[in-house]
C-alpha positions as CSV (number, residue, x, y, z in Angstrom):
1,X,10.7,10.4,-52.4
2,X,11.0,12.0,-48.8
3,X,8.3,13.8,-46.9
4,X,10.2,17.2,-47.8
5,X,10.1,17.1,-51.3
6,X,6.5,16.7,-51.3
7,X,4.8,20.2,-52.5
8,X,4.0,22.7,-50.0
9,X,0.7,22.4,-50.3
10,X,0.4,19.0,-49.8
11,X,2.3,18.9,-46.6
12,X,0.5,21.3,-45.4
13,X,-2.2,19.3,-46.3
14,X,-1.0,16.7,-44.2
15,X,0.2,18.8,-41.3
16,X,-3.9,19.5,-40.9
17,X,-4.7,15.9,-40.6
18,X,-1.9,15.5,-37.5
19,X,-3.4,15.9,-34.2
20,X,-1.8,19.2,-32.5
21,X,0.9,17.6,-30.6
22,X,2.2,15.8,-33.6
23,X,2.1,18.8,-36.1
24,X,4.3,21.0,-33.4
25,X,6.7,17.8,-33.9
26,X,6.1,18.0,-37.1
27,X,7.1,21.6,-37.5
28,X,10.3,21.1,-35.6
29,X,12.0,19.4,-38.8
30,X,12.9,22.4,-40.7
31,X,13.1,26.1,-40.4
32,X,11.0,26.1,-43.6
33,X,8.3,23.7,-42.1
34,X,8.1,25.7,-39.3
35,X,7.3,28.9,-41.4
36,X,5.1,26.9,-43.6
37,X,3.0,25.8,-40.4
38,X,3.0,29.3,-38.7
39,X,-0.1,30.0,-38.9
40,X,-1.9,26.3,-37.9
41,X,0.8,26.6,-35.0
42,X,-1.1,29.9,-33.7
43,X,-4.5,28.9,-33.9
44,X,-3.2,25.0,-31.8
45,X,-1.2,27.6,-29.7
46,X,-4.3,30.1,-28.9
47,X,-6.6,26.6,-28.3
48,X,-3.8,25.4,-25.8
49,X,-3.5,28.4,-24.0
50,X,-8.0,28.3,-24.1
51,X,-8.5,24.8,-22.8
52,X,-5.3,23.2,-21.5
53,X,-6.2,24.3,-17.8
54,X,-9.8,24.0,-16.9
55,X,-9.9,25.9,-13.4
56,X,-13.5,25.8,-12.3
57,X,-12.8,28.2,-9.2
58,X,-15.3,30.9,-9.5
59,X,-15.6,30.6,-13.2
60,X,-19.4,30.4,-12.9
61,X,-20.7,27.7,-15.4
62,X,-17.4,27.2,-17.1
63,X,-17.7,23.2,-16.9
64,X,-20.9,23.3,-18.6
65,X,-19.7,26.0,-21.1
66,X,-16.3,23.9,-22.1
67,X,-17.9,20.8,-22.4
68,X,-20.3,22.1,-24.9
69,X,-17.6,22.9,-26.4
70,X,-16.1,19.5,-26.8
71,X,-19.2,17.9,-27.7
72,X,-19.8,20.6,-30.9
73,X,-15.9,20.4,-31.4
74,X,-15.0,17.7,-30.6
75,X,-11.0,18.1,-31.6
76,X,-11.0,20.7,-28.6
77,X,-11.0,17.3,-25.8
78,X,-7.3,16.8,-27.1
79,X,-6.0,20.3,-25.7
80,X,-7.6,19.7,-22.4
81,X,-5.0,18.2,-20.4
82,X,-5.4,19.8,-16.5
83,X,-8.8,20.2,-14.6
84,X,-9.6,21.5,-11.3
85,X,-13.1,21.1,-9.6
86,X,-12.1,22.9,-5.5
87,X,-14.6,23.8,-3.4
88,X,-15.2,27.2,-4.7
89,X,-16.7,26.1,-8.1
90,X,-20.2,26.6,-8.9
91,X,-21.4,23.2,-8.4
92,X,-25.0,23.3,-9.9
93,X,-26.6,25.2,-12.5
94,X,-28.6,28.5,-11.8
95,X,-27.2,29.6,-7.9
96,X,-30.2,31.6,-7.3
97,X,-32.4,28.0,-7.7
98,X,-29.9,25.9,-5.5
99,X,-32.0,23.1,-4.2
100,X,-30.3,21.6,-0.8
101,X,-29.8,18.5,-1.2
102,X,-32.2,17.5,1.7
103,X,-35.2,18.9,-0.6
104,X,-34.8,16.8,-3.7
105,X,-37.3,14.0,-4.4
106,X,-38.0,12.1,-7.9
107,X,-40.9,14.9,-8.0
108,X,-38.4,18.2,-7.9
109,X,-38.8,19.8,-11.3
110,X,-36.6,20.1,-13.9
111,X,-34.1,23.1,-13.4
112,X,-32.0,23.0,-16.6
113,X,-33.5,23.4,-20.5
114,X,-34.4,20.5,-21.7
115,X,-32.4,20.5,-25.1
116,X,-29.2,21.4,-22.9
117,X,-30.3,18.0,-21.1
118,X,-30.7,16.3,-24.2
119,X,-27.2,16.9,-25.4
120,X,-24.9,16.2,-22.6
121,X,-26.9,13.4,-21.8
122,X,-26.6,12.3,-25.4
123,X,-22.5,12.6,-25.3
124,X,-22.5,10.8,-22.4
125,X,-24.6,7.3,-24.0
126,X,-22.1,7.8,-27.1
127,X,-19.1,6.6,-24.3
128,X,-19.6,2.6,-23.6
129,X,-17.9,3.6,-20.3
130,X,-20.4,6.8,-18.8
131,X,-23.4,4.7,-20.5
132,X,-22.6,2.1,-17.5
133,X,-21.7,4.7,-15.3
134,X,-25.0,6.5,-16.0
135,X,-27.1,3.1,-15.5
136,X,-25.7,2.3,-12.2
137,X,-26.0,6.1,-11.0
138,X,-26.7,7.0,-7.8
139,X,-27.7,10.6,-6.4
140,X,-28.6,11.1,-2.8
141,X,-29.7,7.4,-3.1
142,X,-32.7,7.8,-5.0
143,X,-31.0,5.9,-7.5
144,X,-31.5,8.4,-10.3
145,X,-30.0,8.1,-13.8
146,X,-27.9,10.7,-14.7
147,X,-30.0,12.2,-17.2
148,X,-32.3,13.0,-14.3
149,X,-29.0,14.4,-12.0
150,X,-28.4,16.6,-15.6
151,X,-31.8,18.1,-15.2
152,X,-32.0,19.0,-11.4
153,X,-28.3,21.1,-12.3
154,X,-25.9,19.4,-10.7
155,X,-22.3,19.3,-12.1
156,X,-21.7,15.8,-11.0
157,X,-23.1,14.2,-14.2
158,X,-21.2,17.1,-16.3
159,X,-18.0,17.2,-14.4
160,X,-17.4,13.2,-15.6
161,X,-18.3,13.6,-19.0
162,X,-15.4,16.5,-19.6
163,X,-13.0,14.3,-18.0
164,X,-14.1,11.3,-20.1
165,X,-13.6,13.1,-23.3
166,X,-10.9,14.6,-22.3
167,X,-8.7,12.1,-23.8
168,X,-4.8,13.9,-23.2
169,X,-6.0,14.4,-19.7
170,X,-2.6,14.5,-17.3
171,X,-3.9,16.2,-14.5
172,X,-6.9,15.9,-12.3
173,X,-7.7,18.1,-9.3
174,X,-11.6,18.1,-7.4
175,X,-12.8,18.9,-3.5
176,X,-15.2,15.6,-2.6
177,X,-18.2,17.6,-2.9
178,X,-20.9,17.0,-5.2
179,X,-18.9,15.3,-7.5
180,X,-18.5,11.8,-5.5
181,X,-20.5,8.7,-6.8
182,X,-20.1,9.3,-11.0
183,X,-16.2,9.9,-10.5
184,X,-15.9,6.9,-8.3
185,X,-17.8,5.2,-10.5
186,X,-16.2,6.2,-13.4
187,X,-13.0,5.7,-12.2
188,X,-14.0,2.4,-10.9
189,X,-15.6,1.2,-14.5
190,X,-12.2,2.7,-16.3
191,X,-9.7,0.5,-14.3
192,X,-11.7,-2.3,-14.9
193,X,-12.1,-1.9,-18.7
194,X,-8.0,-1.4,-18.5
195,X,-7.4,-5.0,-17.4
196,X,-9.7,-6.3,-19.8
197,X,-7.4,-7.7,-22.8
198,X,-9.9,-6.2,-25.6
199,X,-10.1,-2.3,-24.4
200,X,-13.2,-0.7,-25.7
201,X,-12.8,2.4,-27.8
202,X,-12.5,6.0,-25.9
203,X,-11.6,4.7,-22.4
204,X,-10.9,7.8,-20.2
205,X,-7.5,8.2,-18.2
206,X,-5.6,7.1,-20.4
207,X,-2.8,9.9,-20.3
208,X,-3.7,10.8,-16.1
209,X,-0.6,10.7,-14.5
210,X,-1.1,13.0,-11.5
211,X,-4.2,13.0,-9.1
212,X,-4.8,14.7,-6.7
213,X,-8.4,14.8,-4.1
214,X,-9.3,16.8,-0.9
215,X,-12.2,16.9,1.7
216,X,-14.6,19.3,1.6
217,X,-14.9,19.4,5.5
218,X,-13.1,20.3,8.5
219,X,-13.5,16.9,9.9
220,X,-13.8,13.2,8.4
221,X,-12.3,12.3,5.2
222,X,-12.5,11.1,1.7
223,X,-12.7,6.9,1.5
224,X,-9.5,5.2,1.4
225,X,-11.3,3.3,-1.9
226,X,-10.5,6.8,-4.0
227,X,-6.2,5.9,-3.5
228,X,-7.1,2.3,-4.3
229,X,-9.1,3.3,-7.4
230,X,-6.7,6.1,-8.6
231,X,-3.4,4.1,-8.0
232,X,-4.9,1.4,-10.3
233,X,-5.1,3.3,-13.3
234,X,-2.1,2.2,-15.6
235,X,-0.7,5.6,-16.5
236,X,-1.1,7.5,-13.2
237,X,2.7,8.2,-11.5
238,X,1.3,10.4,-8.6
239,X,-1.4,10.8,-6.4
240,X,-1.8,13.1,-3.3
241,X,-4.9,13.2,-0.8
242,X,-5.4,15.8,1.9
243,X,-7.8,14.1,4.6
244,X,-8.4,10.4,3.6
245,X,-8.3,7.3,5.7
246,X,-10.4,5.1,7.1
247,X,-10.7,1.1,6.2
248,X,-10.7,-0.7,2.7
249,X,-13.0,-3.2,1.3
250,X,-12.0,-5.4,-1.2
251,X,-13.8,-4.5,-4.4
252,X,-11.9,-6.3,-7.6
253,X,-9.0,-9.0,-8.5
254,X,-6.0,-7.0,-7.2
255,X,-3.5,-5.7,-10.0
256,X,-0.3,-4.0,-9.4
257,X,0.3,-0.1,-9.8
258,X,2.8,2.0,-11.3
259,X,2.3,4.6,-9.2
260,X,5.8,6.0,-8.2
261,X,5.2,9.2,-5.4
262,X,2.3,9.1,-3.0
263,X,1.4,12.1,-0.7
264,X,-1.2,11.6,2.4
265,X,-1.6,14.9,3.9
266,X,-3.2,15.3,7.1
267,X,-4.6,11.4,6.9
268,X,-5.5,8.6,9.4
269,X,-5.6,5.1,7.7
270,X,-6.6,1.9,9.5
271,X,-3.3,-0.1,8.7
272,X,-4.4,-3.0,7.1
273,X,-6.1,-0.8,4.6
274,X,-3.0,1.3,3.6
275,X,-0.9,-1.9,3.9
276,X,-3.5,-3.3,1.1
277,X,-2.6,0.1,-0.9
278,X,1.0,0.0,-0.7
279,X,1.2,-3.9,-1.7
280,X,0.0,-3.7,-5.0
281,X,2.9,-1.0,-5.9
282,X,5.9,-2.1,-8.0
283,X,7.9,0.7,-7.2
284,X,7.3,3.2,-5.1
285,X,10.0,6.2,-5.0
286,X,8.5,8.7,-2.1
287,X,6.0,8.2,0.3
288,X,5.0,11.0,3.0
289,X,1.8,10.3,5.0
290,X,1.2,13.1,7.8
291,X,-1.0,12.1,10.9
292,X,-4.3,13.6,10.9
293,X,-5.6,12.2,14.0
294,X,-9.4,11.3,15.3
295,X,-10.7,13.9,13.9
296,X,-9.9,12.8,10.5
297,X,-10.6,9.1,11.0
298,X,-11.8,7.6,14.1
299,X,-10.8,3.9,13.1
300,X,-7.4,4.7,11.7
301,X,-4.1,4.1,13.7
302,X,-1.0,5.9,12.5
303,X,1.1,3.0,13.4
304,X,4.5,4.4,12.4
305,X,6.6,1.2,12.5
306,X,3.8,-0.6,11.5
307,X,3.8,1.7,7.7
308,X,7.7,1.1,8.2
309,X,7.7,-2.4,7.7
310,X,4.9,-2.6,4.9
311,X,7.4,-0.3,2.8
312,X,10.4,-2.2,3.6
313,X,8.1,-5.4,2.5
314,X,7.2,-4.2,-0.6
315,X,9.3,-0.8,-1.5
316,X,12.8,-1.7,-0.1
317,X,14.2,-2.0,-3.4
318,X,13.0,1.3,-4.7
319,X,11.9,3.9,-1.8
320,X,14.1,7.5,-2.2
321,X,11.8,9.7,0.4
322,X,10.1,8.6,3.3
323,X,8.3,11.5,5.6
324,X,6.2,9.7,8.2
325,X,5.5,13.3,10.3
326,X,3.1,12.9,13.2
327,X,2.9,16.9,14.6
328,X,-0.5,15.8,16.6
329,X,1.5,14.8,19.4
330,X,2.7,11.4,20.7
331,X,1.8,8.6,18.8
332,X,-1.2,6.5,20.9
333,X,-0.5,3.6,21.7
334,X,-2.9,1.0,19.7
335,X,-2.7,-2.8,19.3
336,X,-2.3,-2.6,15.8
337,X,1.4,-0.9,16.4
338,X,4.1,-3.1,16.5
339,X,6.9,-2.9,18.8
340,X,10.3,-2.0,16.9
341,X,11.2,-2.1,12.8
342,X,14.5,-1.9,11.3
343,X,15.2,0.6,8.7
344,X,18.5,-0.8,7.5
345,X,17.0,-3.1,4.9
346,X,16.3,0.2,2.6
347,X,18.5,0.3,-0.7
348,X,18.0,3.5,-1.7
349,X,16.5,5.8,1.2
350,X,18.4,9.3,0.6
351,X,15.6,11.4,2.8
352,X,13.9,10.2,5.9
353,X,11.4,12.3,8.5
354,X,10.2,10.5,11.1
355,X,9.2,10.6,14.9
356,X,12.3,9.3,17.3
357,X,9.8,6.5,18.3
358,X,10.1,4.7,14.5
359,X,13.5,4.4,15.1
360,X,13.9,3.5,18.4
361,X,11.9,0.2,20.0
362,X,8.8,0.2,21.9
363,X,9.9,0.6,25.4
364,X,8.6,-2.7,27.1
365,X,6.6,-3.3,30.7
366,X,8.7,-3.2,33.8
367,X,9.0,-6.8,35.7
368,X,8.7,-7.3,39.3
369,X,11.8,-6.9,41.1
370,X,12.4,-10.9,41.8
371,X,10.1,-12.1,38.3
372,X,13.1,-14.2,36.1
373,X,13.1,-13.6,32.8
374,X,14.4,-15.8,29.6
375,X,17.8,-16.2,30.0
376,X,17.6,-16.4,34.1
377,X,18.3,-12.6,33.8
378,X,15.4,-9.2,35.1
379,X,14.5,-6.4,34.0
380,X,15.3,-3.2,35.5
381,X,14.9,0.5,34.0
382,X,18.8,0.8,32.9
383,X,18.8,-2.3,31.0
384,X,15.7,-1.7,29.0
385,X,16.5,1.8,27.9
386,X,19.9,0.6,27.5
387,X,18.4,-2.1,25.3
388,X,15.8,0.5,23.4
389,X,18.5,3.0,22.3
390,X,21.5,0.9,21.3
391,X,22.6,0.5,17.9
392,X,20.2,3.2,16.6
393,X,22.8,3.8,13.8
394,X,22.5,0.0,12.8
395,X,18.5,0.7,12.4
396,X,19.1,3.4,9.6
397,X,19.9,2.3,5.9
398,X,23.3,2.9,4.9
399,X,22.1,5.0,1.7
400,X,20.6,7.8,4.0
401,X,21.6,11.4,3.3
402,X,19.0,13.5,5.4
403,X,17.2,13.0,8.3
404,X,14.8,15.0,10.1
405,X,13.3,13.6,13.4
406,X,10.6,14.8,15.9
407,X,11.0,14.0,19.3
408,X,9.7,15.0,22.6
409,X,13.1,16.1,24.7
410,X,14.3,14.0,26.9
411,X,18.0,14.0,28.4
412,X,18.3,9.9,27.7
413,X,17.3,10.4,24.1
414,X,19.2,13.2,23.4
415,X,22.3,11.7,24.3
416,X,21.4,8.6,22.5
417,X,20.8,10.3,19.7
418,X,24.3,12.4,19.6
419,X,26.5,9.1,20.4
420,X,24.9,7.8,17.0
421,X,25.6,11.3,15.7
422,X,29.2,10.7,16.8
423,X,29.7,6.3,16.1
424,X,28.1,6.3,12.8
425,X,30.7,7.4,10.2
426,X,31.3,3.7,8.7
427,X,27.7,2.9,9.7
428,X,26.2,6.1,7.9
429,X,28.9,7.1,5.5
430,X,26.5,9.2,3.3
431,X,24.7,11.7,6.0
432,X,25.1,15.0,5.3
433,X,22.0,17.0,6.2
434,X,20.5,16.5,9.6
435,X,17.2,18.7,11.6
436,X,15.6,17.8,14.8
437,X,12.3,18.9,15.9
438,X,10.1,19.3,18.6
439,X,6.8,17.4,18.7
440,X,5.6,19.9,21.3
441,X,5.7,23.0,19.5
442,X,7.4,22.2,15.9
443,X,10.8,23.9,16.4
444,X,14.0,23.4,15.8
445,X,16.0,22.0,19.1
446,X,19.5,21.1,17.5
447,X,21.1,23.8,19.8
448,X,19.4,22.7,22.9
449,X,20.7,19.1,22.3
450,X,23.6,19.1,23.9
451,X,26.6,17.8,22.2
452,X,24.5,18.1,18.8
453,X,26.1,20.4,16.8
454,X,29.7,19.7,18.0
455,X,29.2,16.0,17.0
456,X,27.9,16.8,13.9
457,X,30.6,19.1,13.0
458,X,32.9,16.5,13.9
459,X,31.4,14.5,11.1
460,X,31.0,17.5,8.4
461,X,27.3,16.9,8.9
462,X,25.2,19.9,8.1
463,X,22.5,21.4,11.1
464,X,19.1,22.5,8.8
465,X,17.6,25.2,11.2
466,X,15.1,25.1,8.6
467,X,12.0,22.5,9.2
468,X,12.2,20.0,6.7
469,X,14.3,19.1,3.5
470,X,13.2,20.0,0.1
471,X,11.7,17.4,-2.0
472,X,10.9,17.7,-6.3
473,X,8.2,14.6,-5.7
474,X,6.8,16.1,-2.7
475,X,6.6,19.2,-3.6
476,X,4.5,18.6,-7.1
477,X,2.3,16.4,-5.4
478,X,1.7,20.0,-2.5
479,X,1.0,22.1,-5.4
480,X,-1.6,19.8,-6.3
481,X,-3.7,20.6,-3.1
482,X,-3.5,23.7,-3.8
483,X,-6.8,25.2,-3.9
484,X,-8.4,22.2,-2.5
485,X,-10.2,21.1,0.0
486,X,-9.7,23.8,3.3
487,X,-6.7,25.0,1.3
């Protein structure tokens, strides 16, 4: 006996025991299932089309509001599957009693209804994972539980129990405001729980793949902790950060991530920190990391070559797209730079943006006139530039397709650059796509270079006039931040 020569009835039966994902599946076998589950496929469709995006912009108490939801309902978590907390959400419970955050003591009064207390609060003790997160929770510093964050009308406590029950959650999306020391905690307590070999019962995240956080303010930036902590979660592919940086404390055993595309938009790390973050990936497939200078972090270093050699170290095998773009200017020089890198040892770099001083070395202190020098031989100003710009085309990997580079102009450069243009068809069999832009003001300069655009044509290489070269990773991991942060 097969499943289709059951009765009707009892496979319909059936079909409303699936979860909704697995009856559409399910409906897919047969023109005459599909008929025979019309009308349980409308009602999943019209939940999906309710609760699949939860976009708290200006939607006034929607995250309390869906979340009651779930907790009456609670086959409604499954539809749930993208959330967005941005800036422009409303972030407590009644506007017109916002209490700043300066004002609140243990004595402030209770601003939401008791019994709405009493049954979020309840939900959140039935999850083994928000009942620790609760006990160890911290508001303002007072530590407060989060039953006593729930009655002051914050979202923070409300905010990470949807998420939490939210159990075919792919997407998450949230401005660092207000909602700070639950989710970091929550995330925190989940990718611990996922390295334990017994996995207790309705761990969150289990299905995030993409994540995506932003500052709420013009200056400073989220902790570098939040890419540790989100990389580490098993399932997550992609994660993207506009303003983060700043130095890493060790927190937990290390464990390797399966994160694949990484997007740092207007950042600052201190590189130990992101060289800590990018060693625990096993294969990392695009990287872009855009300098957001002191005003985002003032103990970060952009160290170009220095980001250059961590991925060679632990991405050479794998990295596709690597944007390094550092449009605040000239790179400062900082001890924590090193002095050249080698891009060669790449196997699979098709797309590379970079300033022209990753590529080229570090150029090195003049000597006195009569000081001797290894070798019995002296420095002088032709031999070092000489010595800084040769073999340019030997410092790019072999598999490279499209390159985009800033530079400052500069006569030497330029014509260093167009002799690898023109010597690098062996070297750099694959280029087809080249831009070059100006760190001063952004724009293209290809046709000021001269000699450029002749050597290229010579080489059926293709001038992009156009900043940039499209990317598929990139660009999901943009559309992200959309919404976020000062976006």
């Amino acid at each position: 006996m097969t499943l289709h020569t059951l009765p009707a009835e009892v496979r319909l039966a059936i079909a409303e025991l699936l979860d909704a994902r697995t009856c559409f599946k399910f409906a897919l076998a047969s023109r005459e299932d599909y008929r025979l589950y019309s009308s349980l496929l409308a009602e999943y469709k019209a939940l999906f089309a309710r609760y699949n995006t939860i976009d708290t912009h200006n939607a006034g108490r929607l995250v309390w509001d869906v979340t009651n939801e779930i907790i009456e309902r609670p086959e409604i978590a499954q539809y749930v599957e993208d959330v967005s907390f941005p800036l422009t959400r409303q972030s407590v419970w009644d506007e017109d009693l916002y209490l700043d955050r300066s004002d609140i003591s243990p004595n402030t009064p209770s601003i939401v209804p008791e019994n709405v207390v009493r049954l979020y609060a309840d939900a959140a003790m039935k999850n083994p994972i928000l009942q620790e997160v609760s006990e160890k929770c911290d508001y303002v510093r007072m530590n407060w539980s989060m039953e006593q964050t729930m009655r002051i009308g914050s979202d923070e406590p409300i905010a990470a129990l949807l998420v939490a029950m939210a159990t075919n959650l792919r997407t998450l999306r949230f401005t660092e405001f207000s909602i700070n020391y639950e989710f970091l905690e929550l995330v925190q307590r989940t990718v611990l729980a996922s390295a334990d070999p017994v996995k207790p019962p309705s761990l969150p995240f289990q299905n995030l793949t993409f994540a995506a956080i932003a500052c709420e303010d013009t200056e400073g930036c989220c902790k570098a902790r939040w890419a540790d902590l989100f990389i580490s979660l098993p399932s997550l592919r992609g994660f993207a950060a506009d303003k983060i940086g700043g130095s890493l404390d060790p927190w937990w055993e290390e464990s390797k991530s399966n994160v694949k595309d990484i997007r740092f938009q207007f950042s600052l790390f201190d590189p130990e920190a992101l060289e800590a973050i990018l060693g625990r990936i096993r294969s990392l497939r695009s990287f872009s990391y855009e300098d957001g200078g002191a005003i985002v972090s003032e103990e970060g270093c952009f160290a170009s070559r220095r980001v250059t050699a961590a991925l060679l170290k632990y991405a050479a095998h794998s990295l596709e797209e690597l944007i390094l773009s550092d449009e605040q200017g000239e790179e400062m020089d900082d001890y924590r730079e090193i002095d050249r890198v080698s891009l060669r040892g790449f196997a699979k770099l098709r797309t590379l943006r970079c300033s022209w001083s990753t590529i080229t070395v570090e150029e090195p202190e003049w000597s006195e006139p009569d000081e001797p020098l290894p070798g019995g031989k002296f420095y002088t100003n032709k031999t070092s530039a000489q010595g800084r710009l040769e073999n340019l085309a030997h410092r790019l990997p072999r598999s490279l397709e499209a390159l985009h580079v800033e530079v400052e102009p500069d006569d030497e450069d330029c014509e260093a650059f167009v002799n690898m243009i023109r010597k690098s068809q062996s070297i750099l069999p694959n280029l087809a796509h080249v831009h070059v832009q100006s760190k001063r003001n952004g724009k293209s300069v290809g046709s000021s270079v001269p000699g450029l655009l002749d050597a290229l044509k010579e080489r059926g290489i293709s001038y992009d006039e156009e900043s940039g070269f499209s990317s598929v990773y990139q660009a999901s991991l943009a559309r992200l931040l959309y919404g976020q942060g000062g976006f």
